[in-house]
C-alpha positions as CSV (number, residue, x, y, z in Angstrom):
1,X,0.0,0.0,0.0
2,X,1.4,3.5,-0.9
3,X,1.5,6.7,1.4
4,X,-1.3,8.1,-1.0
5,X,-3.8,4.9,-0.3
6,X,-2.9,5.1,3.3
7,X,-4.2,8.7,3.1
8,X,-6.9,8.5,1.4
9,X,-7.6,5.8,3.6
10,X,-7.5,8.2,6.4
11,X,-9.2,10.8,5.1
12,X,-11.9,9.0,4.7
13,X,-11.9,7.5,7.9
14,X,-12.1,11.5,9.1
15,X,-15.0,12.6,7.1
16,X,-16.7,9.0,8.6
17,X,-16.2,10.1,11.6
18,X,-17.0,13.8,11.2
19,X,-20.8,12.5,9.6
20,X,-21.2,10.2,12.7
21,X,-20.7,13.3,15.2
22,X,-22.8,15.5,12.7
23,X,-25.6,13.1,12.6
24,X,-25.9,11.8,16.6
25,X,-25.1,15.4,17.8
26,X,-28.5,16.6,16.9
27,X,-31.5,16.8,19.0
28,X,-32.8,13.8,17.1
29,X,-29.9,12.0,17.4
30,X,-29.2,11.9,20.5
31,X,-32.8,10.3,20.7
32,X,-31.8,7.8,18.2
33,X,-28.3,7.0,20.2
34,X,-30.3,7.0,23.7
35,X,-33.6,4.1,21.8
36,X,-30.6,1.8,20.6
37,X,-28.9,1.8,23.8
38,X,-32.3,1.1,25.6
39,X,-33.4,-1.6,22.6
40,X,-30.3,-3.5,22.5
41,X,-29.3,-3.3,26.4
42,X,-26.0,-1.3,26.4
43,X,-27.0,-0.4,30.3
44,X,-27.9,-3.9,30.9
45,X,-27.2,-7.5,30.6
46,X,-26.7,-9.1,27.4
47,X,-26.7,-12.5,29.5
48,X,-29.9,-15.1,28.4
49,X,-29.5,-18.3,30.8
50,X,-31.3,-20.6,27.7
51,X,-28.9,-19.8,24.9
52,X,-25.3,-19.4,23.9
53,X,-26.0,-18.1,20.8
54,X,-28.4,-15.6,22.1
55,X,-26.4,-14.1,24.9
56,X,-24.0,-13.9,21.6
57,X,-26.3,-12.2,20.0
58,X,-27.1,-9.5,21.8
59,X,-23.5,-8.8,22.9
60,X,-22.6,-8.0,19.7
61,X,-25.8,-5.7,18.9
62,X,-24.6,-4.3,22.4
63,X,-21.2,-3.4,20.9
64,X,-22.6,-2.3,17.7
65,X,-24.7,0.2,19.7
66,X,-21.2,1.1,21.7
67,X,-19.0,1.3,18.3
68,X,-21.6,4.3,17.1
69,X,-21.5,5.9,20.7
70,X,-17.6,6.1,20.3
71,X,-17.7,7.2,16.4
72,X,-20.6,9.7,17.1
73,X,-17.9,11.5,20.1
74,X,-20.0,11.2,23.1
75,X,-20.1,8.9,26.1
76,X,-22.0,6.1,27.4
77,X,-23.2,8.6,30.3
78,X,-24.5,10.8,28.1
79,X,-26.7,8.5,26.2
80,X,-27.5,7.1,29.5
81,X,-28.5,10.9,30.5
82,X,-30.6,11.0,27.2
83,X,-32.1,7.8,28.1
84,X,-33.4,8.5,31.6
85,X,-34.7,12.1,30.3
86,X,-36.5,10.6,27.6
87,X,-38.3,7.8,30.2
88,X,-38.5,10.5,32.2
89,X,-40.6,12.3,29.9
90,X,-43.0,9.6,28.5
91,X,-43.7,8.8,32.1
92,X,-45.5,12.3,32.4
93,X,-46.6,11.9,29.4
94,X,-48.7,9.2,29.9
95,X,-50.3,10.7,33.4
């Protein structure tokens, strides 16, 4: 691989990252970031007592959940934040 590849490899590994932190840093989102992590347990256990492949499963969808945390720039505790804020919401919504 040439120095040219490499960098063009890495430029576009820049402007990949710079779309995730575009997209998730909206109001939107950030509600998008905090659903997956609540849908595919990134607060919780991936863990299910009848099946291998399931507990499998769901780990990776966990980390695939993480991997866009980390490319969108924010933190776990801030999705988390989102998260409770959002519950937090529907719960007086539905009073």
């Amino acid at each position: 691989m040439s120095i040219n590849d490499t960098w063009d490899r890495l430029k576009g590994h820049k402007r990949s990252l710079l779309i995730y932190h575009n997209l998730f840093d909206s109001e939107e989102g950030r509600d998008v970031l905090a659903d997956l992590a609540s849908r595919f347990r990134v607060f919780g256990t991936t863990f299910d007592p009848e099946s291998d492949r399931a507990s499998a499963f769901n780990e990776g969808a966990r980390n695939v959940v993480l991997d866009i945390i980390k490319r969108a720039r924010t933190s776990p505790e801030t999705v988390l934040a989102r998260l409770e804020q959002t519950e937090a919401h529907d719960r007086r919504s539905d009073i």
